[in-house]
Structures are given as C-alpha cells and as structure tokens.
VOGU-3710 file (C-alpha; in Angstrom, 3 decimals, decimal comma):
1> xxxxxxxxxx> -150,529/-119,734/120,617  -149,873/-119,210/116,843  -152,524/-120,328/114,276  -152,158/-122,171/111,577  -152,026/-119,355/108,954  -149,666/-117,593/110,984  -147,674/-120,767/111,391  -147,475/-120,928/107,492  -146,906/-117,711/106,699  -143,959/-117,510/108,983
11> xxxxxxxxxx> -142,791/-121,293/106,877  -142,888/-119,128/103,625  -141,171/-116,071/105,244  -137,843/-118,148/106,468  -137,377/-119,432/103,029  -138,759/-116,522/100,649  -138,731/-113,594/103,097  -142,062/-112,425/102,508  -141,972/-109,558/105,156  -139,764/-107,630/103,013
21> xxxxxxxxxx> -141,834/-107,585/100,685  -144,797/-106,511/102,670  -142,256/-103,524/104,671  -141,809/-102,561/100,918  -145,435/-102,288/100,019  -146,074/-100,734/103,706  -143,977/-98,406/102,199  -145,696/-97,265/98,702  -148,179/-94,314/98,852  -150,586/-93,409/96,079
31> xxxxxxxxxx> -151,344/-89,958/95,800  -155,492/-89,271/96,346  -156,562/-86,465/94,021  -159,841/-86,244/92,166  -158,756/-88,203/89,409  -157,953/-90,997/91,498  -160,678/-93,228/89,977  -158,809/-93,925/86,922  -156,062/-95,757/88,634  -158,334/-98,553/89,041
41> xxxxxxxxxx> -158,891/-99,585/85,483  -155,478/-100,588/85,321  -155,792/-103,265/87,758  -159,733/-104,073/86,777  -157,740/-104,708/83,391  -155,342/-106,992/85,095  -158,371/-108,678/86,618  -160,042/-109,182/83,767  -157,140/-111,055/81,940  -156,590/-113,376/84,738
51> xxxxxxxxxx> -160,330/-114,404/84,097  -159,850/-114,655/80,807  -156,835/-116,844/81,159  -158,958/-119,573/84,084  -161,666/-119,852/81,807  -159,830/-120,068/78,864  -158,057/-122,769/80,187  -161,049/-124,868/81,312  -162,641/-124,234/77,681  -159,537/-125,959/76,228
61> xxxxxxxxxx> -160,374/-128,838/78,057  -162,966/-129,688/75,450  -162,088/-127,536/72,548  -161,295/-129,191/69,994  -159,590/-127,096/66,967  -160,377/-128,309/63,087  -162,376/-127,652/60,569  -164,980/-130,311/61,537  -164,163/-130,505/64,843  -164,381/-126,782/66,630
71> xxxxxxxxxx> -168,414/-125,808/65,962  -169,220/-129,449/67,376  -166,975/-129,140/70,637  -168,160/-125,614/71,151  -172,029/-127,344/70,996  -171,025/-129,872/73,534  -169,486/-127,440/75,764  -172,208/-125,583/75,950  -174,962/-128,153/76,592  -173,193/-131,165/77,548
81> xxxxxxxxxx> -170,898/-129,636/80,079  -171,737/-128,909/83,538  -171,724/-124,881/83,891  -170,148/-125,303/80,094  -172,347/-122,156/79,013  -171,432/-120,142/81,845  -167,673/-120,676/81,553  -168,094/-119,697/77,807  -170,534/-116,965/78,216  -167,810/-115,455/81,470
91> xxxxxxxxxx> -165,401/-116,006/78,613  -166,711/-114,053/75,992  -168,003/-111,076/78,317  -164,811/-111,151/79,969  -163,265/-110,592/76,301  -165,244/-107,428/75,911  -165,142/-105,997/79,213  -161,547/-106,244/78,841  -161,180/-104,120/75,667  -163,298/-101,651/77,407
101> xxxxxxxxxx> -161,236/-101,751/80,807  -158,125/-101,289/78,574  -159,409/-98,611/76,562  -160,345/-96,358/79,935  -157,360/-96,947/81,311  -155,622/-95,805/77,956  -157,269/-93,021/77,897  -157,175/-91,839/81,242  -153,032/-92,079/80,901  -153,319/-90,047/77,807
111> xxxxxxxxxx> -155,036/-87,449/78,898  -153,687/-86,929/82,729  -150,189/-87,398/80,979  -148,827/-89,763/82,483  -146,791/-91,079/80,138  -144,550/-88,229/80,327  -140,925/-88,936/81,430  -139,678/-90,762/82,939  -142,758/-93,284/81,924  -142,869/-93,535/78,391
121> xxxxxxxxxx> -141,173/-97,236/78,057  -144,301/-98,159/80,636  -146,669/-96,395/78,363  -145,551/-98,524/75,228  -145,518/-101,462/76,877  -148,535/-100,854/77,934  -149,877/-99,603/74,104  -147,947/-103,049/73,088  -150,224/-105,066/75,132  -153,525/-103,078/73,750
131> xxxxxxxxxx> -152,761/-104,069/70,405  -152,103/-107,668/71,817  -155,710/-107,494/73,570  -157,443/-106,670/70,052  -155,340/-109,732/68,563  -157,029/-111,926/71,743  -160,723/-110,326/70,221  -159,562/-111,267/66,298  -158,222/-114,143/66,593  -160,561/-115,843/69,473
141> xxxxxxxxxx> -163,816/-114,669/67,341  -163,247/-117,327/64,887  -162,599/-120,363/66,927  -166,200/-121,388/67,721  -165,783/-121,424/63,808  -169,152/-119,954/63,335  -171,371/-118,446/60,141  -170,550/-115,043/61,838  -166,787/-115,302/62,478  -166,220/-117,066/59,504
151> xxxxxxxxxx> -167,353/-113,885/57,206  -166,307/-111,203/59,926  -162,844/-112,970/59,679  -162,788/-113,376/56,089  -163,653/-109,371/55,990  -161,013/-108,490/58,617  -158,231/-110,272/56,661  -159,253/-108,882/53,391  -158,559/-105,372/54,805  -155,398/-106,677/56,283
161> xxxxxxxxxx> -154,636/-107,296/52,606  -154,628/-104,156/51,303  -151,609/-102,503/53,266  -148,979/-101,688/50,404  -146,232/-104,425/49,878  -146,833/-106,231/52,780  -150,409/-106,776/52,604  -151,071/-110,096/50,914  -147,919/-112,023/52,301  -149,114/-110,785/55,883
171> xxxxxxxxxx> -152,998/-111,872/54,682  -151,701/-115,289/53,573  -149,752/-115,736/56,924  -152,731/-115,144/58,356  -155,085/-117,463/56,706  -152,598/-120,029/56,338  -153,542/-119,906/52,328  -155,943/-117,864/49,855  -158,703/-118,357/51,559  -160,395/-118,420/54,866
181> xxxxxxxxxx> -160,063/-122,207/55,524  -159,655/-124,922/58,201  -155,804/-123,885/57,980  -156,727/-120,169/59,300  -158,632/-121,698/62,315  -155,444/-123,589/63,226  -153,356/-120,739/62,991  -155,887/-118,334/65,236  -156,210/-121,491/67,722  -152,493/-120,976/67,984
191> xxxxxxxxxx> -152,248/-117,383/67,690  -154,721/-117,343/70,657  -153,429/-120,150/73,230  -149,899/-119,457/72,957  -148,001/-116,381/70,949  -150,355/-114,048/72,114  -150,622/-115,462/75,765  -146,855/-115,576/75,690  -146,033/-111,916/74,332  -148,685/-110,518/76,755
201> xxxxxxxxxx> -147,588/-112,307/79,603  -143,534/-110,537/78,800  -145,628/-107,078/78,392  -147,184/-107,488/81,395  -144,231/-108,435/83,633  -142,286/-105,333/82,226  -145,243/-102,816/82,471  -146,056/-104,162/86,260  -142,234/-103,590/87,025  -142,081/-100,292/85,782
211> xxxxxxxxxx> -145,425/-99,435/87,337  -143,983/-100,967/90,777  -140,926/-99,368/90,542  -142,309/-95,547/89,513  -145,057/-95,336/91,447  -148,130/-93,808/90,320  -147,990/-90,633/88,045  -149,899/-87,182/89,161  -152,050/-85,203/86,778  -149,392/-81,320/85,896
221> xxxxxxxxxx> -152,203/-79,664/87,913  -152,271/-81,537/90,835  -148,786/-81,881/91,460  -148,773/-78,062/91,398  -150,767/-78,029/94,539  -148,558/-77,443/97,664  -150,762/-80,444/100,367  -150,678/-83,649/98,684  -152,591/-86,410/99,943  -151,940/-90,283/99,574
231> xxxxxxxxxx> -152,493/-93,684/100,867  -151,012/-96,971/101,936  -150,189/-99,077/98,674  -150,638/-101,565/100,954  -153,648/-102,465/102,614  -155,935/-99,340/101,840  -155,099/-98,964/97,991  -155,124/-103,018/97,581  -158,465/-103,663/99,255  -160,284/-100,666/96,878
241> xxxxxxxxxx> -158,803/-102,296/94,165  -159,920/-105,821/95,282  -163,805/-103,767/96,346  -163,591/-103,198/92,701  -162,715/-106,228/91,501  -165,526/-108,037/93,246  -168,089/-105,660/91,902  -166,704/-106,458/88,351  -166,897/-110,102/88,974  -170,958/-109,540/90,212
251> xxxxxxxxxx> -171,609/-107,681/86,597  -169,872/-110,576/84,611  -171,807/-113,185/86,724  -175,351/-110,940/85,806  -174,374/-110,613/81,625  -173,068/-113,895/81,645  -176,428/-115,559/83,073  -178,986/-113,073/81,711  -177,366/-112,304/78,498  -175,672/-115,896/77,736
261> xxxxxxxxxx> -173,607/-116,081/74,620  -175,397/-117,515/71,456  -173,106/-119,911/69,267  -174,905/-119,293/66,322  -174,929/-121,502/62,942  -171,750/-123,237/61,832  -169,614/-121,467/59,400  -169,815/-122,878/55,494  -166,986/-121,748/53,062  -169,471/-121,823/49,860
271> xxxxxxxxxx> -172,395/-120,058/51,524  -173,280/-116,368/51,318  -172,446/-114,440/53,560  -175,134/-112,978/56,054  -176,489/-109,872/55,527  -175,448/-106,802/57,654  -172,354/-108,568/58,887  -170,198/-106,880/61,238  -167,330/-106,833/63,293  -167,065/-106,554/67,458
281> xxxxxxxxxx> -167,451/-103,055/68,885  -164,187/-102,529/69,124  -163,284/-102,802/65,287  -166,814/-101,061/64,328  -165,491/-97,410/64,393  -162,692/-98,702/62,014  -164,857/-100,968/59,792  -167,720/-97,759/59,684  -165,254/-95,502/58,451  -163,583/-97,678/55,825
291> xxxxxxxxxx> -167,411/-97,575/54,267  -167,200/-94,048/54,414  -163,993/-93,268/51,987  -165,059/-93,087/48,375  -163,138/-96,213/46,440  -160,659/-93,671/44,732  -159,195/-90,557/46,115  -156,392/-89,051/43,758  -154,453/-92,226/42,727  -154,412/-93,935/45,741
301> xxxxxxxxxx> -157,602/-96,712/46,665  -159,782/-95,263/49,317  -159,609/-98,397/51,254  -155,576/-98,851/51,390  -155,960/-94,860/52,193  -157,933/-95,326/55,425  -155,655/-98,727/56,680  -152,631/-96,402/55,989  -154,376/-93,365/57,964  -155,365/-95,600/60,935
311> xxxxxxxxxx> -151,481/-97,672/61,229  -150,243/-94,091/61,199  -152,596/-93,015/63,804  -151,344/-95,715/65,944  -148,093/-95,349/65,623  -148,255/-91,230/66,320  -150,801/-92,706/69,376  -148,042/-95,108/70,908  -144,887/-92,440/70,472  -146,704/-89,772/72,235
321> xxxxxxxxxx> -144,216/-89,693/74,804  -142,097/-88,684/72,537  -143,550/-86,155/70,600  -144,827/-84,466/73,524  -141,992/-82,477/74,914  -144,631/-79,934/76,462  -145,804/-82,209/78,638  -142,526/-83,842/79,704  -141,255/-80,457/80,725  -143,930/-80,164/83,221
331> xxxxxxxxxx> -146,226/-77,813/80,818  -149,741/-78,450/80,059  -150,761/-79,128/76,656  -154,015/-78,171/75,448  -152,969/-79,411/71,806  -152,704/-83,287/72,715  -155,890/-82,977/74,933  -157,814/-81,671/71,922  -156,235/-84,602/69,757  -157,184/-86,909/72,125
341> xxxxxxxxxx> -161,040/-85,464/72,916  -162,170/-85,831/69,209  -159,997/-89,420/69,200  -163,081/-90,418/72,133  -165,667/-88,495/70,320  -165,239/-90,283/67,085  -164,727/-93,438/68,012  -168,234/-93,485/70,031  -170,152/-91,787/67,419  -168,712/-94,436/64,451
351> xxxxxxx> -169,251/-96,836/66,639  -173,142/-96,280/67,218  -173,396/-95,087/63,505  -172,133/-98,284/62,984  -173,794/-100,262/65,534  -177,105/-98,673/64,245  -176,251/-99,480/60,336
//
C-alpha cells in the first residue's frame, strides 16, 4: 500500500515529471579531492540569501520607510513584536555571514582556477552578484535610519563622489539630493527590496544554470592525477551540503541570541557626527586605506587616486578569465596565485588595522 507522500509525489510526477529530474541528478558526480571543502561555500552562500530574503520579508511587515517613520518601526519591531529582535538580529548576522560566505567562495574559485574556460561567463556572474551582495550591506545599513548609518552613509557617498565625471551625478542619484536626507532612505528602501533583489535573483538563475550545466571545476593539479574520485550529486553531495547548512543555521541562532543586534540612537541631520565612525567589515580595508593616501600625490587628489585604484582592481579582479590565458590552457600560474595571496593578506591586515583604529 502506497503512502501518502508517495501518493503525492507520484501526483506531481504525472504532471511535471519529476523523476527525470531526479535520473538527471542520479546522474551528476562531483569529483572528491582535498580541496573539496570549498565547494560548499557556494551553496552555504545560497543558503544564506534565502534567509536573508524570509526574514527580510517578515521585517517588511512592520517597516515602515520615512524620515520619521523608519527608527520608530525598527523600535517596535524589536520590542513590540513577538521574536521581532530575533528576526532582526538573524537578519543582520545573516547579512554578514553572507559577505563572508561569498568572499570564501570567491576566493577559493580564484585561486583553484576555476574560472578558466569554459567558466568564465559563470565566474562574472558570479563577481556580478558579489558586488550586488555589498549593495544589500550599503544600502540595508541605513534603513533602521540610525546615528551610525546616517554618518557611515553620508561618508560612503561622499567617496562615491569623488570618481572623475561621474562622481557627483552618481552621488546625487544616490542621495536623492545634496545631502543625506529622508529622500536617500527612500531610495536605499528601494534599492534594497526590489532592484537589488531583482538583479540578484537574474544573476543567480544564470550562475546556478551554468553551474548545473558544467559541473564542478577540478583544481590543474588534480585533474593531472590518473584515479579520480567522485560522488553522487544526488543524495551524498546534497545531504553534506544540507549537514552544512544546518550547522550554519545553529551559529546564526547562537550570534543572533547571545550577540543580539543593538539599534542604536536615531540618526539627526544637524548633529555631529560620532567619533571614530566606521564602516562594516567589509568596506573597512577600503575605508583604512583611503586614510592612508596623502591628500595630493602629483596632480591628482589622493582620495579620487585610491577610488580609481580600487574600480580598477575590480574590474582586472572580475576579467580574470580573460587575462589568464595560462591557466585556460591547462598551465599553472604562480603569477595570479601571488596576486591573489597578498589580495587576502591585505585585506585582513587593513581590516584589523582598521578595526583596531
């Protein structure tokens, strides 16, 4: 006698022909190597968006964007609503832990080269939606419309400012005006909810399919190996992955009820601004550095010098692929692994220089 799950799943397989999909995934091996680890952090990633998006959703149940309106419906969330706080603080963690997923699994791409043809269009889309995940950090750091996003924003669109030509039209956009106002909260409300969302969500589809329809890439001295190992896609690869996923979700649950997240003082336009303000982690390296340049160098300002050196950085960073030739004739590179060594080394020591500041 047939159960009722297996009653329903055979429902849904007459109308969407689910087996096929599941003889397909039956079918997908992953290749087990001692670098397997890294595969994981793209789908901890993909994890930790989802969470973002479920609790993001139940926060804009009560948010409330405006001026007067977003510090007071933040407040009420968090001690009016049942579990308000938690869903918040899961929120905000989730934010970071994202970054930080993103940025490992960046990493390990870059350096076991696996953007190397015929991936490169899957590693921009997947740079794309990095630089999409910092505008979800900017642009959702101001909407409890706080003392300390009000000044970190007002600091972050300053520097925006200073690119050449482009700078203060793209600043204005930004801020919806001059000045940091309750037109800029509007615009980051819908920056945050729905472009962003939106773009990420096309990103992701593409970068999944391409991922799907590749496979998994091997590290150049693995795939020199004559046995090769691998595993079932399907279950074995999708119940680590799912092992890892619950572990993740235990370490949000323990930061987001031991280390809740403050709301701080409400943002006022004519007050000073705090001392020692700074922005989140994942900007600090940048912001440290900026500090660093002298004010003039030659004829150029030292602070339009570094935003110039760091878009230029990330736009060598993203075409990799394509400079790269070595690696996408099968040859190691020692070059880009150097490049990419003091990349990680320098952005953890500016980032605890200015952590520590």
């Amino acid at each position: 006698m047939k159960t009722l799950l297996q009653r329903i799943y055979l429902w849904i397989d007459e109308r969407v022909e689910l087996q096929g999909l599941v003889e397909y995934m039956g079918k997908k091996y992953v290749p087990v190597h001692r670098h397997s680890i890294w595969y994981y952090f793209g789908g901890v990633s993909l994890f930790l968006f989802i969470i973002q998006v479920v609790t993001g959703i139940l926060l804009l149940l009560y948010y409330k964007s405006g001026e007067e309106l977003a510090f007071e419906s933040i407040n009420f969330i968090m001690s009016k609503v049942q579990f308000g706080w938690l869903i918040r603080s899961i929120h905000s963690w989730t934010a970071n832990l994202f970054i930080l997923s993103a940025m490992i699994h960046m990493f390990s791409v870059y350096f076991e080269k696996a953007y190397r043809k015929p991936r490169e269009i899957t590693w921009v889309t997947g740079m794309f939606m990095f630089f999409l995940a910092l505008g979800f950090g900017f642009s959702g750091y101001l909407l409890p419309w706080n003392e300390l996003a009000f000044f970190a924003t007002k600091v972050g669109t300053d520097i925006a400012g200073v690119v050449p030509i482009i700078g203060r039209p793209l600043m204005i956009f930004l801020r919806g005006g001059d000045e940091v106002t309750g037109a800029t909260l509007s615009r980051f409300f819908g920056f945050h909810v729905a472009v962003l969302p939106g773009l990420f969500t096309v990103f992701l589809s593409i970068h999944l399919l391409l991922v799907q329809r590749q496979g998994m890439s091997e590290p150049l001295d693995i795939k020199k190996e004559t046995e090769q190992k691998t595993m079932p896609f399907f279950p074995n690869f999708i119940l680590r992955d799912l092992t890892l996923w619950l572990l993740v979700l235990n370490l949000l649950a323990i930061l987001a009820v031991f280390f809740p997240w403050e709301l701080g003082k409400k943002a006022e336009a004519f007050a000073s601004a705090p001392a020692g303000i700074k922005p989140e982690w994942y900007f600090l390296y940048m912001f440290q550095t900026l500090k660093y340049i002298p004010g003039k160098l030659w004829f150029l300002d030292g602070e339009i010098l570094g935003v110039l050196l760091f878009g230029i950085a990330g736009f060598l960073w993203t075409m990799v692929p394509f400079w790269d030739r070595k690696s996408s004739r099968g040859e190691q590179n020692r070059f880009v692994n150097y490049i990419g060594l003091f990349i990680v080394i320098y952005i953890i020591i500016f980032t605890i220089i200015g952590w520590l500041a």
